[in-house]
C-alpha positions as a Markdown table, in Angstrom:
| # | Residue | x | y | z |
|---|---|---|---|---|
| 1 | Unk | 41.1 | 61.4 | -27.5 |
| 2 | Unk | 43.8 | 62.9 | -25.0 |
| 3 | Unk | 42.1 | 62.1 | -22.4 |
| 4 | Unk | 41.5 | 58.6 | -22.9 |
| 5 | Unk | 45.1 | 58.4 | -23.9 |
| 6 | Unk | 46.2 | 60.4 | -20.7 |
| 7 | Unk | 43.6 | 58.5 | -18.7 |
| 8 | Unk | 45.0 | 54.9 | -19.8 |
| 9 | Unk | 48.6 | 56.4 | -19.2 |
| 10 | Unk | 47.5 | 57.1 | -15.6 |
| 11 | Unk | 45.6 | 53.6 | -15.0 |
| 12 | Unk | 49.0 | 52.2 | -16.6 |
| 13 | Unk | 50.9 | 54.0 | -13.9 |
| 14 | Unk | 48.1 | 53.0 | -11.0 |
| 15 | Unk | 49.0 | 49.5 | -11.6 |
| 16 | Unk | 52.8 | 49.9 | -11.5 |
| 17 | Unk | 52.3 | 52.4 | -8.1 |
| 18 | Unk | 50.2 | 49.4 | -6.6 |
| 19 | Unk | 52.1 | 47.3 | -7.8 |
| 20 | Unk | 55.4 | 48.7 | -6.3 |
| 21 | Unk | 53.9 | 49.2 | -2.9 |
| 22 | Unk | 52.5 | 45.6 | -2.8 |
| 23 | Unk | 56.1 | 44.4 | -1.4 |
| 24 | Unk | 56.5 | 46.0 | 2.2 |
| 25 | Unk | 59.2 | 43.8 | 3.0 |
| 26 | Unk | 61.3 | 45.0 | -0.3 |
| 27 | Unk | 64.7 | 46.8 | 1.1 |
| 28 | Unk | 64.8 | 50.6 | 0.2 |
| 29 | Unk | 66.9 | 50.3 | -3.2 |
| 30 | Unk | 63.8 | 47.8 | -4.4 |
| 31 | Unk | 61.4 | 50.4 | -3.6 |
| 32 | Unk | 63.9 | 53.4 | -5.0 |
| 33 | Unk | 64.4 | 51.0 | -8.0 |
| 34 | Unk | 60.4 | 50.1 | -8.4 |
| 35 | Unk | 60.0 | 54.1 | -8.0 |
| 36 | Unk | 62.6 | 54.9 | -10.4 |
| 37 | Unk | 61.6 | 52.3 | -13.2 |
| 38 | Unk | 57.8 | 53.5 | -12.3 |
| 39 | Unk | 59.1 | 57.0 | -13.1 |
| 40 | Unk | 60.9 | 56.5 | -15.9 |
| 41 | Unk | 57.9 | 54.9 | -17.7 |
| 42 | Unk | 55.3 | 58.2 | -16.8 |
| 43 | Unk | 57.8 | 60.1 | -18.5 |
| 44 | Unk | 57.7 | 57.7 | -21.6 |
| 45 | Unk | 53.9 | 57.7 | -21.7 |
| 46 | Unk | 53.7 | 61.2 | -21.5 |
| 47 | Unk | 56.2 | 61.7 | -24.5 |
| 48 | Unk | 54.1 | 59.4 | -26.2 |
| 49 | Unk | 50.9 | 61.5 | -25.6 |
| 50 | Unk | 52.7 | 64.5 | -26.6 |
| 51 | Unk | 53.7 | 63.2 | -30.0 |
| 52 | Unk | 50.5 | 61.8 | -30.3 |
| 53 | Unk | 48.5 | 65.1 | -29.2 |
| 54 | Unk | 50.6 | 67.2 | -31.9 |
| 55 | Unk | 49.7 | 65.5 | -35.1 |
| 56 | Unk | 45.4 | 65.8 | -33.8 |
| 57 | Unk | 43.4 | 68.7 | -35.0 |
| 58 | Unk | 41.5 | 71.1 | -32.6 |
| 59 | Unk | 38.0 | 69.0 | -32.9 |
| 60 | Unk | 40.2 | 65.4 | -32.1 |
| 61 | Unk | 41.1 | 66.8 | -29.0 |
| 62 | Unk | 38.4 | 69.0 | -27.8 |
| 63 | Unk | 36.4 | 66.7 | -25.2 |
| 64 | Unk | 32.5 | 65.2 | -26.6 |
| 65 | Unk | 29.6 | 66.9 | -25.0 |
| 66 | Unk | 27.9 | 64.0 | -25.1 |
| 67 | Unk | 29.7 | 62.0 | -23.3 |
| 68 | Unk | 28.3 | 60.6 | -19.7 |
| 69 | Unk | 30.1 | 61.0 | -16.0 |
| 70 | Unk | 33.3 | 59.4 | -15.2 |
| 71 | Unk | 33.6 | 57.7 | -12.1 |
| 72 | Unk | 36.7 | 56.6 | -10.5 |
| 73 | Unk | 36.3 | 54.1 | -7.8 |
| 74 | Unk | 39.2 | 52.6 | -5.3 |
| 75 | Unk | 40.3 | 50.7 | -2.6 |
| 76 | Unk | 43.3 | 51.7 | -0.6 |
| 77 | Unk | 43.8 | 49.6 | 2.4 |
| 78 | Unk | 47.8 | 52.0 | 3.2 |
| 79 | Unk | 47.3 | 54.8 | 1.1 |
| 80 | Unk | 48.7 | 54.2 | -1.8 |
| 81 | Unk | 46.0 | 53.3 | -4.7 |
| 82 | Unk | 44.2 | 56.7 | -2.7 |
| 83 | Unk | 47.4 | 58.9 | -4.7 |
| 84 | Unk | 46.5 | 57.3 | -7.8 |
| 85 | Unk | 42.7 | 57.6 | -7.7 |
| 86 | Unk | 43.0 | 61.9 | -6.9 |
| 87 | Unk | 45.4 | 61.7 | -9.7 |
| 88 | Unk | 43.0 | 60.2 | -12.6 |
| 89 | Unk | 39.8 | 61.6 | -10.8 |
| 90 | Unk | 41.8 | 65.2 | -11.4 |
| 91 | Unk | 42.9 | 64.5 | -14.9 |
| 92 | Unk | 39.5 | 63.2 | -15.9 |
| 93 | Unk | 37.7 | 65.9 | -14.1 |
| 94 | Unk | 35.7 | 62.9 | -12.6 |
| 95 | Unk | 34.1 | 62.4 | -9.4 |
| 96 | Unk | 35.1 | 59.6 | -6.6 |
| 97 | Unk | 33.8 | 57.3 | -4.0 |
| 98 | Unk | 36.0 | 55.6 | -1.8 |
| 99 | Unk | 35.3 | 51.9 | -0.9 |
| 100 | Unk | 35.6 | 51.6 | 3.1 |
| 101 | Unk | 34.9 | 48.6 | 4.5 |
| 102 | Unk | 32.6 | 48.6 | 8.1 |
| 103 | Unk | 35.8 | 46.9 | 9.8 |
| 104 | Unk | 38.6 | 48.6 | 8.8 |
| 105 | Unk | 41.8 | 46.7 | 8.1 |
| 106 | Unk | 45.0 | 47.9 | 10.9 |
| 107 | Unk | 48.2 | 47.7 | 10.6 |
| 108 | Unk | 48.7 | 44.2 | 12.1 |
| 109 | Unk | 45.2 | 43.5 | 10.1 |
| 110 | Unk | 47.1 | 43.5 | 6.7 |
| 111 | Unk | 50.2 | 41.8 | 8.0 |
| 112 | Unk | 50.7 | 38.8 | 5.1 |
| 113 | Unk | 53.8 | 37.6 | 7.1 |
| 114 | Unk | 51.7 | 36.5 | 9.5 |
| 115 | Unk | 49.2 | 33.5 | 9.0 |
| 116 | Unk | 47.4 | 34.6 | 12.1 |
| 117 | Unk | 46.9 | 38.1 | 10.4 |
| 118 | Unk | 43.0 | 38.7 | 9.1 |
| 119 | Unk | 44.3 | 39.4 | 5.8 |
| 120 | Unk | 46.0 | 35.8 | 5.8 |
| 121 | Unk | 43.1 | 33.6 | 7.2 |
| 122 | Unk | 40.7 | 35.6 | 4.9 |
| 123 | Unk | 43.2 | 34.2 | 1.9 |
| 124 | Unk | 43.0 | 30.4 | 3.0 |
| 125 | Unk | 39.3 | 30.7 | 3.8 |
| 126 | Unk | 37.8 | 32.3 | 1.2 |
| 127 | Unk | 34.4 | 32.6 | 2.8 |
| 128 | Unk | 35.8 | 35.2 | 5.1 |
| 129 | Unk | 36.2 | 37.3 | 2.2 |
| 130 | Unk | 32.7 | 38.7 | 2.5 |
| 131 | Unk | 33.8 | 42.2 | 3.5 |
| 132 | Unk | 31.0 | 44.4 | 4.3 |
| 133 | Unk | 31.2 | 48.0 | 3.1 |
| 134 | Unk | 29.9 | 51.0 | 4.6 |
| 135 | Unk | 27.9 | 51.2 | 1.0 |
| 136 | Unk | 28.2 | 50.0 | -2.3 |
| 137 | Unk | 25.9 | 52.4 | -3.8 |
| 138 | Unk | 27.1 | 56.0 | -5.8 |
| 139 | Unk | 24.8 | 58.3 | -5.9 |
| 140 | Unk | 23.2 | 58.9 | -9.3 |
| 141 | Unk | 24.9 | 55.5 | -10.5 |
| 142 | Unk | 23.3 | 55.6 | -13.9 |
| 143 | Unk | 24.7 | 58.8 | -15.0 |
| 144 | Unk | 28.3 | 57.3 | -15.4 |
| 145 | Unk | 29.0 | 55.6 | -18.6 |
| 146 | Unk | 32.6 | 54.8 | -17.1 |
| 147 | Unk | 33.9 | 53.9 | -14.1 |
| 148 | Unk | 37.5 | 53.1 | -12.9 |
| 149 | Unk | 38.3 | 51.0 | -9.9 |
| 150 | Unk | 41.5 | 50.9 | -8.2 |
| 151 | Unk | 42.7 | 48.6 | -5.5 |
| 152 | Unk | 45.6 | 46.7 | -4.2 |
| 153 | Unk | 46.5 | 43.2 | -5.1 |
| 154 | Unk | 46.2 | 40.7 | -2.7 |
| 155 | Unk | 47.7 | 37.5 | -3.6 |
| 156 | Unk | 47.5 | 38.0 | -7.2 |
| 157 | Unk | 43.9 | 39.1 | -7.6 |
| 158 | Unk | 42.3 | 42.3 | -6.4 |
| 159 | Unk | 41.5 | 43.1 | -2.3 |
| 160 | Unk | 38.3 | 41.0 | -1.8 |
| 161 | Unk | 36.7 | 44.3 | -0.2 |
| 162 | Unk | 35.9 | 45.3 | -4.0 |
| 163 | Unk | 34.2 | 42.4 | -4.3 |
| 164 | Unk | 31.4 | 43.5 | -3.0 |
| 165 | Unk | 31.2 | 46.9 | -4.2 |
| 166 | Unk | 31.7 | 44.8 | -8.1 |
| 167 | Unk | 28.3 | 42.2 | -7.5 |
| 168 | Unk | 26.1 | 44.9 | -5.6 |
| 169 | Unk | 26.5 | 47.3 | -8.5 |
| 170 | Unk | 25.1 | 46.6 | -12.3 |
| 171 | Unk | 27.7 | 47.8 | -15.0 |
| 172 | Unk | 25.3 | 47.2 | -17.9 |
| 173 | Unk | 26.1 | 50.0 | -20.6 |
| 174 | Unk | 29.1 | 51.2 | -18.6 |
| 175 | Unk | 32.9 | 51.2 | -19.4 |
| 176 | Unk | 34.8 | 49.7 | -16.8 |
């Protein structure tokens, strides 16, 4: 039970981190407020965990034996999603794959000031979104019963390079 609750706290706090870095053209007191607001709510998540991990007997929190693999899966085109992916991974003593796409996105590649930027044609033509990954298959796929995926947001909806790691990949039976 505590680590489903610690493991939601952390996807929780993935989504604010992504979230916060999303902006690259926020002035430094955004980012120190986003980190800062970020922050604040960890710290109430993990008081809430604690009060809820007093009141449970040994057994509640002991971990099933019977439960499958945990998988954590993630995009990170600048390195952030990457911090929170070893951060669940290690808290959910799960394993990880890394979604790398065959052409790797630069610097000037994710620019979304800049129409001419790849990331910005592939958002007004959508069939340029068919990124091509170095693989989309995990080894020993069928012995995770859940799998996390992390990845920035692009224009409201996740990096199209999960895209293809999502339809190549049958979640049947899993918890995603």
């Amino acid at each position: 039970m505590k680590k489903r609750i610690t493991a939601m706290i952390l996807g929780a706090a993935m989504v604010m981190g992504v979230l916060a870095g999303c902006g690259s053209a926020q002035t430094s007191n955004d980012q120190e407020a986003a980190a800062v607001s970020t922050a604040e709510a960890v710290q109430e998540s993990e008081a809430a965990v604690e009060s809820t991990s007093e009141g449970e007997s040994q057994a509640e929190t002991s971990d099933s034996t019977d439960a499958g693999k945990t998988l954590v899966v993630y995009y990170s085109a600048q390195g952030h999603t990457v911090n929170f992916a070893n951060a669940i991974a290690e808290e959910l003593d799960a394993d990880l794959f890394e979604l790398t796409p065959v052409e790797e996105y630069t610097e000037e590649d994710l620019d979304w000031r800049d129409e001419n930027s790849r990331v910005s044609r592939e958002h007004d033509d959508e069939s340029l979104r068919d990124i091509e990954l170095v693989t989309t298959e995990v080894e020993n796929w069928d012995s995770y019963d859940t799998v996390y995926i992390g990845y920035p947001i692009w224009w409201g909806i996740a990096a199209w390079p999960v895209d293809n790691f999502v339809k190549n990949n049958d979640f049947t039976g899993k918890t995603v």
